[in-house]
N, C-alpha and C positions, 0 to 999 in steps of 0.2 A: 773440121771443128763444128761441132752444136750450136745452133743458134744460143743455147742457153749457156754456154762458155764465152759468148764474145766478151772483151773489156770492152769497157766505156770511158771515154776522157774527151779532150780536147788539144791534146797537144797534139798526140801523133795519128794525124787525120791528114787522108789526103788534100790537095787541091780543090779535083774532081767532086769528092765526096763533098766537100766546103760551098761549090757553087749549087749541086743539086740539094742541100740543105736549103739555100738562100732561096730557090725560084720555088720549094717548097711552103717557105712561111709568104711567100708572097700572099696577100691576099685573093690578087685575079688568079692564083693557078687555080684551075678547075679541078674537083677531085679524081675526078681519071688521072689526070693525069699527076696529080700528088699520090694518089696508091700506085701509080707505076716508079715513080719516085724510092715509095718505101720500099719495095718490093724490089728493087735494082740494088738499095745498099742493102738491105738485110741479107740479100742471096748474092754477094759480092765474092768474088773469090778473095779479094784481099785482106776481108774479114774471116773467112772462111779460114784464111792459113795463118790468122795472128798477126798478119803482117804491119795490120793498123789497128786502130780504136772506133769505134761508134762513138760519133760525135752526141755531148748528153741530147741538143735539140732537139733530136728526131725523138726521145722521149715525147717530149711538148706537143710537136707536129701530130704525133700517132693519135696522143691523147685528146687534144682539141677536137680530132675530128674521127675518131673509132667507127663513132654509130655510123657517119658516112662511106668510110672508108671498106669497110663490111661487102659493101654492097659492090665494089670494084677490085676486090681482090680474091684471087684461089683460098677456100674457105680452112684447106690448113694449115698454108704458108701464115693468114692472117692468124689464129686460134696460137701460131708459137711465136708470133710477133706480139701478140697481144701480152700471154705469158710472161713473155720476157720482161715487157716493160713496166709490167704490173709490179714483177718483180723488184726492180731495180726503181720503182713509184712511192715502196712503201720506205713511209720515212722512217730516219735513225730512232728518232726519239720516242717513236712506240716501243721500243725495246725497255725504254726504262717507266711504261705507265702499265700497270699491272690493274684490271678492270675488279679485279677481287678486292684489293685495298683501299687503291683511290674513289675519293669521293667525288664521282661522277654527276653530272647536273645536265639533263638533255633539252637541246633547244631544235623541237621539228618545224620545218617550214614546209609548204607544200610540195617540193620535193620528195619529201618520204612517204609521200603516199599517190604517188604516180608507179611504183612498180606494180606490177599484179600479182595479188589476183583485186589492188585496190583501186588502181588502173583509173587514177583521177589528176587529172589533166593540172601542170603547174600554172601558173600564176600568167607567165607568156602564151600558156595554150588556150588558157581557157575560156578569154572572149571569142574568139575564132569559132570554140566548141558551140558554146552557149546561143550564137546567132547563126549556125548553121541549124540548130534544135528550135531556135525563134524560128528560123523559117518556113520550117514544120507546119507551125501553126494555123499560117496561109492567112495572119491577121496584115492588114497595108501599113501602118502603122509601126510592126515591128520589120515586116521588111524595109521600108522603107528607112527604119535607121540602121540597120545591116549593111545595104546597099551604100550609106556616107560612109559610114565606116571601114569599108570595101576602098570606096573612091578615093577616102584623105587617107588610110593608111593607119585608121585607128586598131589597134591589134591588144592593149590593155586594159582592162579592165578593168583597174583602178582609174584610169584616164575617164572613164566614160561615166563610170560610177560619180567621181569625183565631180566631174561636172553635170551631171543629172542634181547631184546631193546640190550643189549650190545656185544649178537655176532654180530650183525648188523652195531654196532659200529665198534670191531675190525676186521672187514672186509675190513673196508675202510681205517684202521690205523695199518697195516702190525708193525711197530713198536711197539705199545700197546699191538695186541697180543705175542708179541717175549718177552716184559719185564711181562705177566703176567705168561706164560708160565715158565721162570725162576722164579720169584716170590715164583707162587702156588705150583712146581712140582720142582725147581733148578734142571730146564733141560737148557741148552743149545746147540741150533743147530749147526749141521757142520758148523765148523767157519774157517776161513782164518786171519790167525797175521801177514798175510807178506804187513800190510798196509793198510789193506781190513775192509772195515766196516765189522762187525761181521753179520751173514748171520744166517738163522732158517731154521732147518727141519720143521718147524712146519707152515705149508700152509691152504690158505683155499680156499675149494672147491665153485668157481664162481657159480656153481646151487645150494650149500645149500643155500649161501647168497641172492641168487634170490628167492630161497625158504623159506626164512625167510620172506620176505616183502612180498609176497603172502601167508603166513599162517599169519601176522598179520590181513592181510585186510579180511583173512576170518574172523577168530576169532573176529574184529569187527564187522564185516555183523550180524553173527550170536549172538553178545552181544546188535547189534542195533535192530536188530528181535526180541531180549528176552524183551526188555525192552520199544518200542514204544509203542506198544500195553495197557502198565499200567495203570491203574487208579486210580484217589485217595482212598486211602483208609481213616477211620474216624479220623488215626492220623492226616492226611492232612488235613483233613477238618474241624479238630476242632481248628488246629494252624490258620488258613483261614480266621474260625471268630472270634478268638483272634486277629490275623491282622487289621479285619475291624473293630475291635471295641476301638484297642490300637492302637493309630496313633505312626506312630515311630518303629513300629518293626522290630527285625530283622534277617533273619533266616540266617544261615549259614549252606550251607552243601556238601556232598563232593559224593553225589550221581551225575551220569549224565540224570536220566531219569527227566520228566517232571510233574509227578502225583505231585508235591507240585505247579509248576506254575497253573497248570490246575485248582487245587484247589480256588487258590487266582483268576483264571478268572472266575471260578464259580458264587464265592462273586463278583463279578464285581470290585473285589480290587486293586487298581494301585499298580503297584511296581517295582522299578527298579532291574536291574542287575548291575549296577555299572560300566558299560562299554558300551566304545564308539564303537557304533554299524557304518558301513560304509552305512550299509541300512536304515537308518534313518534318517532323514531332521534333526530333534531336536536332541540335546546334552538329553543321558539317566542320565546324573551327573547329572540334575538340579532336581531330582526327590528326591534328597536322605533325604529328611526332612520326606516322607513315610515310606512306608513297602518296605525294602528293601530282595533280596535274592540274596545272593552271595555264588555264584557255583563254590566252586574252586578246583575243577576238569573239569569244562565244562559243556556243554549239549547239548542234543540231536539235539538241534534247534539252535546250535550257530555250524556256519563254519568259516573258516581260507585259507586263500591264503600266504602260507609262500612266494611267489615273490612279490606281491603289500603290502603284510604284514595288510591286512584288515582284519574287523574282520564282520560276517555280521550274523545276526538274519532272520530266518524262520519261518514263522507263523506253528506254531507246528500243532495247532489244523486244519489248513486246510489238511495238510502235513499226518496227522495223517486219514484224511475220506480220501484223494486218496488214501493212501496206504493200510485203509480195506478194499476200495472198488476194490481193486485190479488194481486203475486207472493209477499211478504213483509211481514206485519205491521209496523207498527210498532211496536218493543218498550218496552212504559211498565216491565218491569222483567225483566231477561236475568238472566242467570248469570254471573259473573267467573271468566273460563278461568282468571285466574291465582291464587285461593284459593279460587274456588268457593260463594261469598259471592254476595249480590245485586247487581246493579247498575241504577241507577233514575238516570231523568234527571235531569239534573244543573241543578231550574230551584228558583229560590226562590219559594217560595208568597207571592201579592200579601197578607202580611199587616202587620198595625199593626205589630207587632214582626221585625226582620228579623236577619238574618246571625248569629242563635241557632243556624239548624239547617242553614245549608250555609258550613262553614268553610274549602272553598276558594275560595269567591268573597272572602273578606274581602279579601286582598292588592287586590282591583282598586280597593277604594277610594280607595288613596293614588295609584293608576294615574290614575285620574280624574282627583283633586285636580290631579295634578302637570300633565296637561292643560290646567285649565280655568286654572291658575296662569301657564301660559305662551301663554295667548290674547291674540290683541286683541279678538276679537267671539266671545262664546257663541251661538248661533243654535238657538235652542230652537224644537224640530218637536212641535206635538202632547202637551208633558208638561203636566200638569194645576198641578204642585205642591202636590199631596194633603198630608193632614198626615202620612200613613203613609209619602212621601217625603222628611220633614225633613231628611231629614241630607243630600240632596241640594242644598235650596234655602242649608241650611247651608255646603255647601262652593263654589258659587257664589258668596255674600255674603261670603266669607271671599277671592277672585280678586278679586274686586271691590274688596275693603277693600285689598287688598296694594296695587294699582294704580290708580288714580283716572282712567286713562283705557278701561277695560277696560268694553263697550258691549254691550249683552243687546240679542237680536232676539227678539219672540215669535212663532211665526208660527203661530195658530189663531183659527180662527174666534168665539174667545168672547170680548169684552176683558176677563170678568171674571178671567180668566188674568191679564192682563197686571196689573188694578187689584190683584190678590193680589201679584202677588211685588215689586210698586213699593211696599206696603207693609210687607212681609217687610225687604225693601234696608233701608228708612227706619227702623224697628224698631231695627235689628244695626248698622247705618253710620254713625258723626256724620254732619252735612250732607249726607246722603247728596242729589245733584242726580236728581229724576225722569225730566230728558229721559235720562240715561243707558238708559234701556227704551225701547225703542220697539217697537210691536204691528205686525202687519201681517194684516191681519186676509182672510178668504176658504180657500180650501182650498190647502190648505200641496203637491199635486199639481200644482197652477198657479200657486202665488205663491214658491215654493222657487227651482223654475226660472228664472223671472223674473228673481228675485234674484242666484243665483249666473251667471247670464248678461250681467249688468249694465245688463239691461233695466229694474230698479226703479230703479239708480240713475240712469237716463238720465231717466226721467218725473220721479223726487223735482227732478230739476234744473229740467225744464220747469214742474214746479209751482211751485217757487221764483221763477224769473225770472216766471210770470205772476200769482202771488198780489196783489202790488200792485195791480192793477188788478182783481183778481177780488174780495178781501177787504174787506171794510169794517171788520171785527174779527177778532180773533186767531179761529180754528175750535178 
């Protein structure tokens, strides 16, 4: 029998097959020796003659750890393991969302733009990326905060960001740092009671604070170098021409690079940003009966003059051949022709605290809401559902609650994505139903397209009409 004939259940599983599933989800098994694992039941003879079921698990096991597993298994044994599970992955209820009818509404997070050719590092790679490229530099300063962050195990981004944004803060508010210092540490500085405001040992050094706001602006240089260069990748491009095809759509996403705009100029697609641009004759509000994209974190091509308080849009793609061609920098901070003030890109730092320090992005958030409000299918590319994105997963749970038929897609390759926000739902929703989510798990460059092709819904159909006979128990 075919690997692609086995049933799958859980009743009629061996013993055997029962303990090496167990020492498999073990955490300390080693992946050798978990790919030898899968690779003992897949090529089982007991399977092999029907005589048993595939426990659903080894599903989970495969999936969890694929990219690892790759590297310790015979490359075709693995390619019809993989198949299989892919198979038997994709869930029922794509059968019944047809990408031509339903009103679709896309939320990309940095995920959907790590496949290549846009091959931009997620949200967990990219401090790692980013201070190996400080290092480059050969400034002591930025090695030197590389190397702590090496030592304590700092590996986020937003971690680092977040607390740069708020020493910076209580640098400038002597008082804030004195009450968190008591707060965190119930330290208090030599003090004076003979009348005397209460006084702090605890000071801060005028060059870290200058050193703070020069290792931001590196650390953006070198986040806007990682990521101008992107290009769309086939998630981009398949949302693109679901855009040109579905008038009305509406992508929300909280990436700052530009591979989905680039995408939609491709298709020659109109679409607003939902903000009023200072460099634009026409109001960009009158567009919004289109395909809309609302970036609410910023992007690459949107800058900010905090003194005129303008907001102003750059033509990306010109921006983008002077700066391969090595003709024109790209500018992390210009001069405002129109008061002469600075202007610095207009992106929101990935911190725990958000939409404190760029107040023209706040309006996009009711933009979103109102989006994801008048969905049938949210189809999440790539977002993590970080806690530093709550208010996101908040305004989701909030579409969902208005509407009880309103249907989340996850399409990344972790399911522990999907097992987070099915308990987020259930958390915030009475009765909230779980099958309402569904994962689809592999690389969102070739399961997107699938998708919005109708090609997932066509197989979830043939898995349905054949499950009976495949199944022995629910998977």
């Amino acid at each position: 029998m075919a690997i692609e004939e086995f049933k799958v259940g859980e009743h009629n599983v061996s013993p055997m097959q029962r303990r090496l599933l167990r020492r498999a989800r073990d955490p300390s098994c080693s992946m050798e020796l978990r790919a030898r694992y899968v690779k003992q039941v897949f090529t089982s003879s007991s399977l092999d003659e029907g005589s048993e079921s595939l426990h659903a698990g080894w599903l989970r096991v495969f999936l969890e750890n694929a990219s690892q597993l790759a590297d310790y298994m015979d490359p075709y044994i693995f390619q019809r393991v993989r198949d299989f599970v892919t198979w038997w992955s994709i869930p029922p209820a794509l059968a019944e969302i047809d990408p031509r009818s339903e009103r679709l509404v896309f939320l990309l997070g940095a995920g959907a733009s790590k496949p290549e050719p846009s091959g931009i590092p997620t949200v967990k790679e990219l401090l790692p990326d980013l201070l190996t490229r400080a290092r480059r530099l050969d400034r002591e300063d930025l090695t030197r905060l590389a190397d702590f962050c090496d030592e304590a195990g700092v590996d986020n981004i937003e971690d680092l960001l977040t607390a740069a944004q708020l020493s910076a803060f209580c640098s400038r508010n002597p008082a804030v740092l004195l009450l968190m210092d008591f707060l965190l540490f119930r330290r208090v500085g030599g003090t004076s009671r003979a009348g005397d405001r209460i006084r702090t040992g605890v000071s801060v050094d005028l060059s870290s604070a200058a050193f703070l706001q020069d290792t931001l602006q590196v650390l953006f240089g070198l986040l806007s170098s990682r990521m101008l260069p992107a290009k769309p990748n086939r998630a981009h491009e398949s949302i693109a021409e679901h855009a040109h095809n579905n008038s009305g759509t509406a992508i929300v996403t909280t990436n700052y690079d530009c591979c989905m705009d680039l995408a939609l100029e491709q298709k020659r697609e109109e679409f607003s940003y939902l903000v009023e641009f200072a460099s634009r004759h026409e109001s960009d509000e009158g567009k919004a009966e289109g395909t809309t994209l609302v970036k609410l974190h910023g992007s690459l091509n949107w800058f900010y003059c905090r003194t005129c308080q303008q907001v102003y849009l750059i033509d990306i793609r010109q921006t983008l051949d002077e700066y391969l061609k090595n003709g024109v920098p790209y500018p992390i901070i210009g001069v405002c022709k129109d008061c002469g003030g600075q202007r610095r890109g207009l992106l929101m730092p990935p911190l725990a605290i958000k939409f404190d320090v760029t107040p023209p992005l706040s309006p996009l958030l009711e933009r979103a809401q109102d989006a994801f409000n008048g969905a049938d299918a949210v189809v999440v590319v790539g977002f993590s559902f970080a806690a530093a994105d709550l208010y996101l997963s908040r305004m989701i749970s909030k579409s969902m609650q208005m509407s009880q038929t309103v249907k989340l897609l996850v399409f990344d390759p972790d399911p522990a994505v999907s097992d987070k926000v099915i308990r987020q739902l259930s958390l915030r929703i009475p009765n909230f139903q779980p099958d309402r989510v569904s994962w689809i798990p592999g690389d969102c460059a070739e399961t997107l397209p699938k998708f919005l092709s109708c090609v997932l819904m066509s197989e979830a159909k043939d898995r349905m009409a054949e499950s009976p006979a495949k199944v022995s128990s629910s998977a």
